[in-house]
Each structure stands twice: as C-alpha cells, then as structure tokens.
N, C-alpha and C positions, 0 to 999 in steps of 0.2 A: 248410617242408620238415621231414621227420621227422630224426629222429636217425637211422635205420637210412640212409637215401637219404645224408645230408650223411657218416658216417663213409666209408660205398661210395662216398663220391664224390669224396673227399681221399685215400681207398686209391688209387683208378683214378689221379687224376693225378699221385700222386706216385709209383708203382709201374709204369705204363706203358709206359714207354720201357723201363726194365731187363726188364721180361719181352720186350717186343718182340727186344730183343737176344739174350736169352737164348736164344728160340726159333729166330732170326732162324739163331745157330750150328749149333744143333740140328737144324735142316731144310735148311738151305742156300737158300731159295726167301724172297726177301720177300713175294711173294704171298702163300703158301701162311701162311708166319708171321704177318702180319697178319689173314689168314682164321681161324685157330688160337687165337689168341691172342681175338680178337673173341668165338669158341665159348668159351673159356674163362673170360674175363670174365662173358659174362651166365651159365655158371652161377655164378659166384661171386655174381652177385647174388642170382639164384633160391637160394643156402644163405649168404646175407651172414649169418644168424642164428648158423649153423656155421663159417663160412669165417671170421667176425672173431675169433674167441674160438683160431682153430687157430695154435698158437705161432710161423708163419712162415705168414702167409697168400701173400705173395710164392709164394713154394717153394709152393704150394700151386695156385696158377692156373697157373704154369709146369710143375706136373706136369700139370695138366688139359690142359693146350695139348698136350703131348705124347703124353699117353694118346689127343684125338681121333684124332692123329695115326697113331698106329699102330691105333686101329679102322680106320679109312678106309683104310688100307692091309690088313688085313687084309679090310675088306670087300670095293676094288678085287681080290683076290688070287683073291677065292673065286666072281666075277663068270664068266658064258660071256658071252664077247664074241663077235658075231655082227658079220659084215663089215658095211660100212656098204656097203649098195647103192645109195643114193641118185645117186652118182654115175653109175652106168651105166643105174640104171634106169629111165630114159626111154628110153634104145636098148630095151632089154628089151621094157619095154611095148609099144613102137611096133612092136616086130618079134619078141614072142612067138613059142619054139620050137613046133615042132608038138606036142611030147610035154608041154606045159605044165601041171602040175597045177593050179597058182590061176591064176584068171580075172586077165586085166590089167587090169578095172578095180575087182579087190579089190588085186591085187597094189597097186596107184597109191594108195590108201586107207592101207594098210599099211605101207609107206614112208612117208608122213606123220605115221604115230603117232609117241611117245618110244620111243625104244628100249628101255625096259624093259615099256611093253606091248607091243610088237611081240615082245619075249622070251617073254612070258607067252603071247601069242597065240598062237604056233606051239610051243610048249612044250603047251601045254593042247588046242589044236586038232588041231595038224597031227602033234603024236606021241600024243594022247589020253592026256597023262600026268594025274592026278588031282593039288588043289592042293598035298596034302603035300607032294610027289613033285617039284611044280614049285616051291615053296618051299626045298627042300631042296637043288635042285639051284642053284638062282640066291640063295642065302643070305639071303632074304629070309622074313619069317614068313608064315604062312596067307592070314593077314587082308589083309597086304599086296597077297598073288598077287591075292585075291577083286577089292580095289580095282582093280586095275590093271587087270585083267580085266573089269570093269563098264564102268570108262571107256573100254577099246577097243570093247565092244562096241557101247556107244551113240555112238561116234563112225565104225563101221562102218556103225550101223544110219543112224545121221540120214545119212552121203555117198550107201549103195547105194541108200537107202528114201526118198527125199525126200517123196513122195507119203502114205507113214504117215506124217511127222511132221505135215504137214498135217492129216491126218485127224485127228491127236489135238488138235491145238490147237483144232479146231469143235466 
C-alpha cells in the first residue's frame, strides 16, 4: 500500500464520524449527510496530494460536503419540473382526447424515458427550441442536452421501429 492510500486512509477513519456529525447539523437529513459527506471524501482523495498538506484538512472535506450541498440545491432550484404523468397516463393512452397532438403510442414511449430526456424531448421537439436555448433553460450544458437527446431518440427509435432495428443488426 502506498503512502498516499495509507495516510487517506487513517485521515478517513479517524476524521469520519466528526464530519458526518458535522454535516449531519448542517443539513438536518442523515441521508442526505451521509450522501454529502461520501461526495466529499472521494474528492478528497482525487486531491489527497492537495487536501493533506491544507492546514485543517478536516474543515476542508466538511466545506466540500457543504459546498455539494448548496450546488444541488442550486441545481434542484433552477430545474422545470414537469408533472409526473405517469400516473394517469394509462387512462390518457387508453382513452386519448380527440384533439390529441402526440400519438398514444409515442406518448406510452415517452413516459417511460427519465425525466430529464423526456425534459429535453419536448423542450427540443415539441417547442423546437435549439440546444443552447434548452440548456439554458433546464441549467444543464450543451453537451449534456445533445446526450440526453441521443439516448431518447434511440430509445424512441428501437420501441416505434422495431423492424429497423432488425434490419440493422443483418
């Protein structure tokens, strides 16, 4: 075992509990504190080269636990939450209005994505916004929208097109 691994790893267990505490105050949620705290350990590892030499490494992971903390709240804050239809929408499907613009068995497709390509989806699709634009608005970057938006569409494409996929694998 190197010397970097074995000092990171006498830091972690003799410093562990008091950060978990720490955080524990700090957020009110043991969940969320042990989640937090977990993120901030491993970057202390990913900068153990940095983090050992910083004059209170302690105070140093316990900012990190807390900093995620307010990202993720800032990120939660900046999110469009779109109702979760899942629950109704089996009625829906089964009994599409007459004035229904998506087909019920794109809609049944679409409800099964993650909610964040199903965000990206009708973000890009059904209001034809471009990916800056849908980036910008669900606080995510470019690249990100592009991904999410690949993987709904080959999961749109393989349910409606089962017969392409076929054809591509001969």
């Amino acid at each position: 075992m190197t010397n970097r691994r074995l000092d990171f790893s006498e830091f972690y267990l003799r410093s562990k509990d008091d950060c978990l505490r720490t955080v524990f105050v700090s957020v009110g949620e043991r969940d969320l504190a042990q989640e937090l705290v977990a993120e901030a350990y491993a970057r202390a590892w990913a900068s153990w080269h940095t983090v050992s030499k910083h004059p209170a490494p302690l105070a140093w992971v316990v900012r990190t636990a807390l900093n995620v903390n307010i990202s993720r709240w800032r990120r939660r804050r900046r999110e469009v939450f779109l109702p979760d239809l899942s629950v109704v929408a089996d009625a829906r499907i089964a009994h599409p209005p007459a004035d229904a613009v998506v087909d019920s068995a794109i809609m049944t497709v679409l409800l099964r994505l993650p909610i964040r390509q199903r965000q990206v989806i009708a973000l890009r699709l059904l209001l034809d916004l471009d990916t800056a634009t849908t980036a910008e608005l669900l606080g995510i970057e470019p690249g990100t929208v592009r991904v999410h938006f690949g993987r709904a569409v080959a999961t749109l494409r393989d349910a409606l097109m089962p017969d392409r996929q076929e054809e591509t694998r001969s």
